[in-house]
C-alpha positions in Angstrom: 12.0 -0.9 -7.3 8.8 -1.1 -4.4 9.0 2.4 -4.3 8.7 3.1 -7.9 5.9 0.4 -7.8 4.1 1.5 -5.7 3.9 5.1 -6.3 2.9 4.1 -10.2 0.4 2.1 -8.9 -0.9 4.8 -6.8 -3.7 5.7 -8.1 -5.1 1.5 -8.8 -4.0 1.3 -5.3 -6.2 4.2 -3.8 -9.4 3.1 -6.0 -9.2 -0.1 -4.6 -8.7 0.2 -0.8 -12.0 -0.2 1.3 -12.3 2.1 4.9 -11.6 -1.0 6.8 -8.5 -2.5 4.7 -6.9 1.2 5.5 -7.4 0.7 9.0 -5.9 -2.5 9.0 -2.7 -1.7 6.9 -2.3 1.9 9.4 -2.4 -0.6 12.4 -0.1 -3.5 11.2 2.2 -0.4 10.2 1.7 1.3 13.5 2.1 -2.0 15.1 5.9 -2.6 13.4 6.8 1.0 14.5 6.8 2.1 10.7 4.6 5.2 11.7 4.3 7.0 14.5 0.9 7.6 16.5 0.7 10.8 15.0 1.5 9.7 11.6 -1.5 7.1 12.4 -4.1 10.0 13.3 -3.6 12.0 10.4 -4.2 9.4 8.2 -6.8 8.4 10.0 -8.5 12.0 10.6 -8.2 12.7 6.8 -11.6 12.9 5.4 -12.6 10.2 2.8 -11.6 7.3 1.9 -9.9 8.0 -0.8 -8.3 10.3 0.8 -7.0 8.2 3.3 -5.8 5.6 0.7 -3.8 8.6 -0.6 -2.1 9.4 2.7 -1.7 6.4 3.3 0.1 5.2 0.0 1.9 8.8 0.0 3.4 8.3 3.5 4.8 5.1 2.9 6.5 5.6 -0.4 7.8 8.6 1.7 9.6 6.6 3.9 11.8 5.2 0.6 12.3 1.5 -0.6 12.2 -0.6 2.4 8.8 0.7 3.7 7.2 0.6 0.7 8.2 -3.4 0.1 6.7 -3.5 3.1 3.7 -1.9 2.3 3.2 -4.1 -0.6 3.4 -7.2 1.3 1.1 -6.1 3.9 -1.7 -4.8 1.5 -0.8 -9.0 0.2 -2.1 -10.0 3.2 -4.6 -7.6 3.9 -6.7 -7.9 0.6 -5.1 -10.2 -1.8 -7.6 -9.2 -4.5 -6.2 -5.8 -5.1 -2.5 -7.0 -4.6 -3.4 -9.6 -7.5 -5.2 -6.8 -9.6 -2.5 -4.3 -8.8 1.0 -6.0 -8.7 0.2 -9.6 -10.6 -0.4 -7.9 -13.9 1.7 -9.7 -16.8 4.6 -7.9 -17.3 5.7 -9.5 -20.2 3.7 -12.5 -22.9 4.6 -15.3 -20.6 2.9 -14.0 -17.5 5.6 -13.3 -15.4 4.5 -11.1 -12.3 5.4 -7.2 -11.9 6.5 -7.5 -8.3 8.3 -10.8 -6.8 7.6 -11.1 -3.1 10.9 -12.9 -1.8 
């Protein structure tokens, strides 16, 4: 299901990261050995923000389900405005969330 999230909310996902929130979600990946230093420089060497978002987003869902919960959760902590824009959508009338962090 976080991969199918996450990839249909690629494109909110890509609008809405800053330069900086990239960098921080590339490190805290890099940092749990999710991606490789390589994997870390050609996001990072990818020209554009958007860009990067993309690479970034696209890499992860790569890596199937369990990386891309992952993913989620970090970009949670990382900038909780977009996770709530993004994933917090009602999914239904009585406001239930589209993603349940366990």
């Amino acid at each position: 299901m976080a991969a199918e999230l996450l990839n249909g909310e690629r494109g909110n996902i890509v609008k809405g990261l800053n330069e900086a929130n990239i960098k921080l979600l590339v490190d805290k990946l890099f940092n749990q050995k999710v991606i490789n230093q390589f994997e870390k420089e050609a996001i990072m060497e990818t020209h554009g923000r958007a860009d990067k978002a993309r690479a970034l987003v696209d890499m992860t869902y790569a890596k199937g389900e369990h990386v891309s919960e992952l993913m989620i959760t970090l970009l949670k902590d990382v900038d909780p405005v977009l996770f709530n824009d993004v994933f917090l959508k009602a999914d239904s009338m009585d406001g239930s969330p589209v993603f349940n962090l366990r």
